[in-house]
C-alpha positions as CSV (number, residue, x, y, z in Angstrom):
1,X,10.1,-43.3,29.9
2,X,6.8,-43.6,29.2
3,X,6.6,-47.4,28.6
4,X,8.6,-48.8,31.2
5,X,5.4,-47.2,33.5
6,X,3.6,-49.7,35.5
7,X,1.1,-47.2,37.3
8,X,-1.1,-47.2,34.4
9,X,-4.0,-46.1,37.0
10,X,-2.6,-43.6,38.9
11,X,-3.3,-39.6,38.9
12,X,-0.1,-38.8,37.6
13,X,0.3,-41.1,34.8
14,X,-3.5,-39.8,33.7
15,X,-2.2,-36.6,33.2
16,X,0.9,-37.8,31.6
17,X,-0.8,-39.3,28.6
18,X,-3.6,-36.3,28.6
19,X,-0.6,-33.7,28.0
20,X,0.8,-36.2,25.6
21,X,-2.0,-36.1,23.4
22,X,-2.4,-32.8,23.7
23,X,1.3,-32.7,22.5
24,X,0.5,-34.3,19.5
25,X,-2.4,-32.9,18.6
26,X,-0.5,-30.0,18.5
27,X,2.0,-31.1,16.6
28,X,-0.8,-32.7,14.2
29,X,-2.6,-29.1,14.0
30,X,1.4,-27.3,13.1
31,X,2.3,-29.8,10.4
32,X,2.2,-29.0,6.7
33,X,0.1,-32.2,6.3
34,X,-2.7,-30.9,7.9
35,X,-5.2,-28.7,5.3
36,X,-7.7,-27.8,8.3
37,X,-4.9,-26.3,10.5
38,X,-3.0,-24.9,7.5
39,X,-6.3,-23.3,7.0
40,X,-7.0,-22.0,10.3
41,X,-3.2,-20.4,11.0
42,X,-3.5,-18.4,7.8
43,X,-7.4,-16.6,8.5
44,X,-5.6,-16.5,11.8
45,X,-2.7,-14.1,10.6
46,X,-4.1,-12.7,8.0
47,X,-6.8,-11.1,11.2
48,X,-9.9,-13.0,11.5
49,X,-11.1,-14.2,14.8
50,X,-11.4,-18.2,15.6
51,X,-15.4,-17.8,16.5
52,X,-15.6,-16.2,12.3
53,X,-14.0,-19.0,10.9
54,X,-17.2,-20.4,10.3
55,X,-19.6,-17.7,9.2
56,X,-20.5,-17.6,5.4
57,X,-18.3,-15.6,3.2
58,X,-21.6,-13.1,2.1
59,X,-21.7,-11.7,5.7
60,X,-18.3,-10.0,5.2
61,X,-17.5,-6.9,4.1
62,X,-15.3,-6.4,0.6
63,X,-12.0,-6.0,2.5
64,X,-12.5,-9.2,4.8
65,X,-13.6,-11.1,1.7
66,X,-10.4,-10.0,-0.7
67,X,-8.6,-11.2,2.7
68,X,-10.2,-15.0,2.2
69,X,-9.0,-14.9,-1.5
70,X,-5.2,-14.0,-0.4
71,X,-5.5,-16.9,2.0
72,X,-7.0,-18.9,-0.8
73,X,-3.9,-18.6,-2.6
74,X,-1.5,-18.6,-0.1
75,X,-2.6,-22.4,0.8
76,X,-2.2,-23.1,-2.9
77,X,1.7,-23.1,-2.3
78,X,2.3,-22.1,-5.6
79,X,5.9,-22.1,-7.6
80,X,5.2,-18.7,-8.5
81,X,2.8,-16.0,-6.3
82,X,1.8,-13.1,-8.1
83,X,0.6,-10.3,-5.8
84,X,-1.0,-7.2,-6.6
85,X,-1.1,-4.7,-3.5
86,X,-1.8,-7.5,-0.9
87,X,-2.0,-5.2,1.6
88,X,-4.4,-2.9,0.8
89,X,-6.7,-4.3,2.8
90,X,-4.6,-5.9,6.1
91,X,-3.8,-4.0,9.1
92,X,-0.7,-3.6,10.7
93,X,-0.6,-6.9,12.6
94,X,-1.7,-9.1,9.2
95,X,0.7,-7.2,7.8
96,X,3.1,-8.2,10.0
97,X,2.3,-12.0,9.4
98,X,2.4,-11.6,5.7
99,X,5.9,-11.0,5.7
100,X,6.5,-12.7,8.0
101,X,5.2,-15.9,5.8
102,X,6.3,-14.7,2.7
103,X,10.0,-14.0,4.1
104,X,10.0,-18.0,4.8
105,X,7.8,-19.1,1.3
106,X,9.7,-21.6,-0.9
107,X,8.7,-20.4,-4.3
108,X,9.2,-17.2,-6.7
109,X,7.2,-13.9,-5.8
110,X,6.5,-11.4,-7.8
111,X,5.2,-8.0,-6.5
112,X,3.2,-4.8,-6.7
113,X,3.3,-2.8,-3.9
114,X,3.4,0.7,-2.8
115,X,4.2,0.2,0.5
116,X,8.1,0.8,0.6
117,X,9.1,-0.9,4.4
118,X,6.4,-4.2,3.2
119,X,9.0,-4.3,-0.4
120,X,12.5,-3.9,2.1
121,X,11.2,-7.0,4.0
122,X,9.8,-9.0,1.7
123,X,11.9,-8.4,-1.7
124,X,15.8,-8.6,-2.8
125,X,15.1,-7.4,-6.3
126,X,13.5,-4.6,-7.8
127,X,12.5,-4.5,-11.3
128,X,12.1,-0.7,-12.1
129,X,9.0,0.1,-15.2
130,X,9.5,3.5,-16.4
131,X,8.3,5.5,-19.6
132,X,8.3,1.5,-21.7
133,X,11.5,0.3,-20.8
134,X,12.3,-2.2,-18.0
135,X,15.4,-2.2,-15.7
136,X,16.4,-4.8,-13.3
137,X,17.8,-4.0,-10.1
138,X,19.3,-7.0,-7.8
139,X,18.7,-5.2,-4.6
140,X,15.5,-4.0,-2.4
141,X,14.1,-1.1,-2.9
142,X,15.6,1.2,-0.7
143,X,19.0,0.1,-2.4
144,X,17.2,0.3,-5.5
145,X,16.4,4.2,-4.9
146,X,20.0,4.9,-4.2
147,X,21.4,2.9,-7.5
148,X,18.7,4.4,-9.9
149,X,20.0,7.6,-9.0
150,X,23.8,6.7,-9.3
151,X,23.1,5.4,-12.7
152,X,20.9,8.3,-13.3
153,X,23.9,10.5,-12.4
154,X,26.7,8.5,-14.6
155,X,24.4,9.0,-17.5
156,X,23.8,12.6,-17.3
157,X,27.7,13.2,-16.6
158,X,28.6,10.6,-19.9
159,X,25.8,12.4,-22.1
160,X,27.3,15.9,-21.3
161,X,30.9,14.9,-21.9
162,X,29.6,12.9,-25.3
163,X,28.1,15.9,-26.4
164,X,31.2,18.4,-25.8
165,X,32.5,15.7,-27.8
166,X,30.1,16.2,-30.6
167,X,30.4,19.9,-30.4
168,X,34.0,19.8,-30.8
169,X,33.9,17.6,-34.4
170,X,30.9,19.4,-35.6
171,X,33.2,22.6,-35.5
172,X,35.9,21.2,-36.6
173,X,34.2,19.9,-39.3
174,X,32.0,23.3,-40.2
175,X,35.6,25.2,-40.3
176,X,38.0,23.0,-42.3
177,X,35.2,21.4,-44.1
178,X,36.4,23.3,-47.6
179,X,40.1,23.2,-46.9
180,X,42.1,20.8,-48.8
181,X,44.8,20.6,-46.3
182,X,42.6,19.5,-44.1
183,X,41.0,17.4,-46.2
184,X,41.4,14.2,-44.7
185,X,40.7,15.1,-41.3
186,X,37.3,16.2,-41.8
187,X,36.7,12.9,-43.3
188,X,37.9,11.4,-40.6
189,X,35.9,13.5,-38.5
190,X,32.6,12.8,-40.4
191,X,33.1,9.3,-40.3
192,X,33.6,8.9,-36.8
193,X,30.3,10.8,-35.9
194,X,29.1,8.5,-37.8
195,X,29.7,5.4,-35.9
196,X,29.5,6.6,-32.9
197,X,27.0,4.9,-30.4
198,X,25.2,8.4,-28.9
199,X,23.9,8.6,-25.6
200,X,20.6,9.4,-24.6
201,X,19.5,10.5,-21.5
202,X,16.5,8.7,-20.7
203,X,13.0,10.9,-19.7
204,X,12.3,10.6,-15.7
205,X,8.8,11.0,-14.6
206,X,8.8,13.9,-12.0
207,X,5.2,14.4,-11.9
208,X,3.7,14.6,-8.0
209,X,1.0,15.3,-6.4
210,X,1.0,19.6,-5.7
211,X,-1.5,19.6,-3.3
212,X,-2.8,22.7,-1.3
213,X,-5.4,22.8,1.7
214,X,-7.4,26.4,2.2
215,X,-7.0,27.7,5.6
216,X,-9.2,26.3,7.5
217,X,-12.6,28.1,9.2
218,X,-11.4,28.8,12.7
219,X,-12.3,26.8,15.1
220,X,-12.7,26.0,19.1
221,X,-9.0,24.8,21.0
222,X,-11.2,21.6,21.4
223,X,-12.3,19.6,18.2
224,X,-13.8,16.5,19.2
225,X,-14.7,15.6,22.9
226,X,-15.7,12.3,24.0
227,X,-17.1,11.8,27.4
228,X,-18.0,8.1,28.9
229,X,-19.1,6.6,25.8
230,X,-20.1,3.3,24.6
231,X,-21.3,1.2,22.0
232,X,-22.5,-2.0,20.5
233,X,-24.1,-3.9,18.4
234,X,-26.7,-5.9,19.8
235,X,-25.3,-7.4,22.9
236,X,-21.6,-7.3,21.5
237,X,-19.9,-4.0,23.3
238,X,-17.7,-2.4,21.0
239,X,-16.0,-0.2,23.7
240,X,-17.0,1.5,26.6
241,X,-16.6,4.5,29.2
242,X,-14.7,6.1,26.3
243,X,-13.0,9.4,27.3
244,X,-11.2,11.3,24.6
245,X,-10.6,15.2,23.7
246,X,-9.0,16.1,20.5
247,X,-7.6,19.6,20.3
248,X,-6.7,21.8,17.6
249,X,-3.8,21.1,15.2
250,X,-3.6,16.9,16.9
251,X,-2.7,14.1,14.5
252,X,-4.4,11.4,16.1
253,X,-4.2,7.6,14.8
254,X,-7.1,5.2,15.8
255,X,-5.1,1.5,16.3
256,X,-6.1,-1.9,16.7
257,X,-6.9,-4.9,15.2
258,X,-9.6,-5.4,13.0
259,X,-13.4,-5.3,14.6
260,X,-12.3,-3.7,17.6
261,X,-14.1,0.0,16.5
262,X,-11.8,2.5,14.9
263,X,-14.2,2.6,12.1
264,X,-16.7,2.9,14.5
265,X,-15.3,5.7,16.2
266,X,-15.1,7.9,13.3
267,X,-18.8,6.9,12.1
268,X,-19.6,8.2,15.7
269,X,-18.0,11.5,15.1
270,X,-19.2,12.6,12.3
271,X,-22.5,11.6,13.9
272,X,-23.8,8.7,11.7
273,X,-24.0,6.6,14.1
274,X,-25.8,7.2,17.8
275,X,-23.8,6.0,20.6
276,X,-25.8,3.5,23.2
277,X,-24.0,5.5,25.8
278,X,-22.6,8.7,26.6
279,X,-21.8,11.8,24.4
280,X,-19.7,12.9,21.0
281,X,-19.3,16.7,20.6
282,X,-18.1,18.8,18.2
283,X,-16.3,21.8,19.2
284,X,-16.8,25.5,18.2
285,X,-17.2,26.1,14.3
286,X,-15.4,22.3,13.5
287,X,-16.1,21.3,10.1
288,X,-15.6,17.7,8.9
289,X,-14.2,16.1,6.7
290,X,-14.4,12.3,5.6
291,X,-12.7,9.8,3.6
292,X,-14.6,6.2,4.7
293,X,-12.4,3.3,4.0
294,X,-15.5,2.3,1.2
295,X,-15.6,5.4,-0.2
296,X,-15.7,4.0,-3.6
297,X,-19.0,2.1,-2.7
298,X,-20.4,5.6,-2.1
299,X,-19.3,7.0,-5.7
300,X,-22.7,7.3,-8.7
301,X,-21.0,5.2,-11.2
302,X,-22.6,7.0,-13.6
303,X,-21.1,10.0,-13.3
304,X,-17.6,11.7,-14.8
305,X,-14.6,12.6,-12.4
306,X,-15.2,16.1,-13.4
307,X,-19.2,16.0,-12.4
308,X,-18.3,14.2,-8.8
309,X,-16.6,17.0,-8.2
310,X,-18.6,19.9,-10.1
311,X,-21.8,18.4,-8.1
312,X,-20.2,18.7,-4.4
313,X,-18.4,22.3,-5.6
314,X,-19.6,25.3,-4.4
315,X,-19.0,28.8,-5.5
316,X,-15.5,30.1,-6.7
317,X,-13.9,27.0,-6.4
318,X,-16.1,25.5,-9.3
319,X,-13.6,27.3,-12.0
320,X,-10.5,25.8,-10.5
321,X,-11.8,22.2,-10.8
322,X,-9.8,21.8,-13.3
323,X,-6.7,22.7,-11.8
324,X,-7.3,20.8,-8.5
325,X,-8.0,17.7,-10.3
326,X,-4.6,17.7,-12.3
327,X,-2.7,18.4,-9.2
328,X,-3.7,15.2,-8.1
329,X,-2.1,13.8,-11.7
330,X,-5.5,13.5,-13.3
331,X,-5.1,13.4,-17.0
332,X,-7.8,15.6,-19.4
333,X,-8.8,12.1,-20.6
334,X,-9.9,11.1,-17.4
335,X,-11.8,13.9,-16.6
336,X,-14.7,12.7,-19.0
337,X,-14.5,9.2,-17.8
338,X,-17.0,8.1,-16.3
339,X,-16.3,5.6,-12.6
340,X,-18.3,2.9,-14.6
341,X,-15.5,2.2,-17.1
């Protein structure tokens, strides 16, 4: 035991009470009790980088910044948390954290979300808003699923059988309705259509996206080739001696956390950036495409959805504007709505 210790000078019991301390501290910095750790272990998980922690919010882009006001609620501890798609802007590893926290968090959540595996691990109920009604599920979502289509099935089967039902009185009715021997019947008949409780079936949205990409221009084997490149910003490297081919018909996904140049990479590519070492090329005939992760940034406000599109259009595919943008759901209304609504 530390206090029955009499060798208050020697090397070993220095180090003793130095590892204590460091114990504590420790236990200090873990402890609910303790705002400036609570602080630091949620920017932690939800992906900044100790050395940012202390750089002014305005020197962040959007996404980091709607990252400091989840945290900013999270440390509220709240009885009730109200998310709306929290992880729209989290990679995979802040991802992982935020459910991780949530799967252990006290109080009620309620949540949008249209990642299906985040609502599995993080939800055990699933209320269900379709065409103004409201249904409550106790289960996930993936159980959800499989239960809105059981139900959906025991409806249809209990509306057909009603209506065969129906059918059968309505004839009944229609051919004894002027016999007097039969009189009573058809009253009884009438009567009981009545009162009875009819089933509807209720409308299910089926719309979906009906999406369909031209043929491509053909191109090289080799689409992008990267050969010993590097970059960074001022004297922060970014990456370096960077080999990488992409070939023809590849589904490549850039990973990795936050700041460590998948964005970069792609801003490389399509050439708006110039690397501070080595080369990007694009193969044979390769035309690019690209969606930036602030693409809305780069939209004119001003304009309709219909004249973003009509202004990039070119040639036939100016009639069928129309058409494209209501395979992606787009409602007439919308079409004359302008981004700045």
């Amino acid at each position: 035991m530390l206090t029955e210790r009499t060798d208050y000078e020697s090397k070993e019991y220095q180090k003793l009470i130095v590892k204590f301390n460091d114990l504590n501290d420790r236990i200090h910095y873990m402890s609910d009790d303790n705002p400036e750790g609570a602080t630091e272990r949620t920017l932690i998980g939800l992906g900044f980088r100790r050395e940012e922690l202390e750089r002014l919010t305005g020197t962040f882009s959007q996404g980091w910044n709607m990252r400091i006001e989840l945290a900013k609620i999270l440390l509220k501890k709240p009885d009730l948390l109200l998310l709306d798609e929290p992880t729209n802007h989290l990679d995979i590893e802040s991802i992982g954290w935020l459910e991780d926290y949530l799967g252990t968090y006290s109080g009620s959540l309620v949540l949008i979300s249209h990642d299906r595996r985040f609502l599995d691990n993080v939800t055990n109920r699933t209320v269900e808003l379709m065409l103004g009604k409201a249904y409550d599920y106790k289960v996930p979502y993936s159980r959800y699923l499989e239960l809105r289509e059981e139900r959906a099935e025991q409806q249809r089967a209990a509306f057909e059988n009603q209506q065969k039902m129906i059918e059968k009185s309505e004839e009944f009715i229609e051919r004894f309705r002027y016999k007097a021997t039969k009189s009573n019947q058809v009253q009884s008949r009438i009567k009981q259509l009545e009162k009875i409780d009819r089933i509807e079936i209720e409308p299910e949205d089926h719309s979906s996206l009906t999406v369909k990409f031209p043929p491509a221009p053909r191109s090289g084997q080799v689409v992008v080739k990267c050969g010993e490149l590097k970059m960074q910003y001022d004297k922060k490297v970014i990456f370096d001696k960077v080999n990488l081919t992409i070939e023809k018909g590849d589904k490549v996904a850039f990973v990795g956390r936050n700041g460590e140049g998948k964005t970069t990479m792609m801003r490389l590519i399509i050439n708006e950036l110039e690397p501070k070492g080595g080369t990007v090329v694009l193969g044979h005939n390769v035309s690019l495409g690209y969606y930036a992760q602030n693409q809305e940034d780069l939209l004119d406000k001003n304009d309709t959805v219909f004249e973003t599109l009509d202004r990039i259009a070119v040639g036939e595919i100016r009639t069928k504007l129309r058409d494209i943008l209501g395979a992606f759901l787009s409602k007439e209304r919308m079409l004359i709505r302008r981004w700045r609504y």
